[in-house]
C-alpha positions as CSV (number, residue, x, y, z in Angstrom):
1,X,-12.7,16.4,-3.8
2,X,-10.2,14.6,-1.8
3,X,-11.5,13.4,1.3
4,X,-10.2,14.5,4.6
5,X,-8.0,11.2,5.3
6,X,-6.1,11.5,2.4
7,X,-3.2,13.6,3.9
8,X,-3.1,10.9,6.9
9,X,-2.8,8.3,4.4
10,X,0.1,9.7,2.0
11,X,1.8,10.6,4.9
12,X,2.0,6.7,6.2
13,X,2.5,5.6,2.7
14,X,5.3,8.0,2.0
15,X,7.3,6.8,5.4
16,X,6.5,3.4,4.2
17,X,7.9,3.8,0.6
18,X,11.1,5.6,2.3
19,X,11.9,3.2,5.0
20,X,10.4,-0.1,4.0
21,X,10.4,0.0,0.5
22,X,9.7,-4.2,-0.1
23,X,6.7,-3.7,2.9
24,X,5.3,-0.7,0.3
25,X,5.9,-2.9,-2.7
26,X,3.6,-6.4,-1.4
27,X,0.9,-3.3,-0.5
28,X,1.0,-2.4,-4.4
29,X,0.9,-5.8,-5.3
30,X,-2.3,-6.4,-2.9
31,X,-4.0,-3.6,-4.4
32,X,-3.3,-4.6,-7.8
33,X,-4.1,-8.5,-7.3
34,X,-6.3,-9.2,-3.9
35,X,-5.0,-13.0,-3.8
36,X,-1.6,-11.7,-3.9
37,X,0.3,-13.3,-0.6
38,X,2.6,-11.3,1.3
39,X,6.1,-12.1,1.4
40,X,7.8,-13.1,4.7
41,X,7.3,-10.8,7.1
42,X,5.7,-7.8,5.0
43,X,2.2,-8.7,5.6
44,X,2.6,-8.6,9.6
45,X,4.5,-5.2,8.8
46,X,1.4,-3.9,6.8
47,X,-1.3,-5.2,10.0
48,X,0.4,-3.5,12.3
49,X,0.0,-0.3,10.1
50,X,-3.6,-0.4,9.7
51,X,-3.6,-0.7,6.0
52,X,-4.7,-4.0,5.6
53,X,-6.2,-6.9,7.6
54,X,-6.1,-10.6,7.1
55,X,-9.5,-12.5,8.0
56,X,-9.1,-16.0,7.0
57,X,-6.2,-15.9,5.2
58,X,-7.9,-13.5,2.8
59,X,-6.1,-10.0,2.5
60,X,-8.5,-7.3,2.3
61,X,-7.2,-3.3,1.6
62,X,-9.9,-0.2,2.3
63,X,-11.5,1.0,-1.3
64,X,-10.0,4.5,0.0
65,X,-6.5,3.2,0.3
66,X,-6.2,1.1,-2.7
67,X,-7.4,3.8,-4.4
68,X,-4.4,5.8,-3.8
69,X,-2.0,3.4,-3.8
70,X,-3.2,2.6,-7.3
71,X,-3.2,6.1,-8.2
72,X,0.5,7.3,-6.8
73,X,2.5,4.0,-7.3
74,X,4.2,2.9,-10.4
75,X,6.1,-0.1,-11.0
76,X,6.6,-3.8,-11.6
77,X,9.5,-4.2,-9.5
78,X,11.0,-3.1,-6.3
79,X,13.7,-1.5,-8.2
80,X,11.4,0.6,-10.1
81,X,9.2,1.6,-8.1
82,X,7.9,5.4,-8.0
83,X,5.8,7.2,-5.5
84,X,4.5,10.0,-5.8
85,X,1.0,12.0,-5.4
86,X,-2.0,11.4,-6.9
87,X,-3.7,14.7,-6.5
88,X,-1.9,17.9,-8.8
């Protein structure tokens, strides 16, 4: 069953992906490896879209979210990167 927030959260990760494709990438790359650091900017970027915090200096992503990004992203590198839905 996909919960109820899962719309509100493709929707924010799609416009991510589309506009700030580098911002979308460090998100993958948090999911995938929690001491992962954020490059330049990208990490304020992903505060100020509630998908992560940063207590500490320790990034931390919701189980919910990393779950889809880990599930609808594909790639190693910005260049090939792929988005798309998790849920057929």
């Amino acid at each position: 069953m996909v919960p109820p927030s899962f719309d509100l959260w493709m929707v924010t990760l799609k416009d991510l992906f589309k506009n700030k494709p580098v911002v979308m990438y460090e998100l993958a790359m948090l999911c995938r490896n929690p001491n992962h650091e954020p490059f330049g900017s990208c990490g304020k970027d992903l505060i100020a879209s509630g998908l992560v915090v940063c207590e500490a200096g320790k990034w931390q992503v919701d189980q919910p979210i990393q779950n889809i990004v880990l599930s609808a992203f594909r790639g190693e590198e910005v260049q090939d990167m792929v988005f798309g839905s998790p849920v057929k």
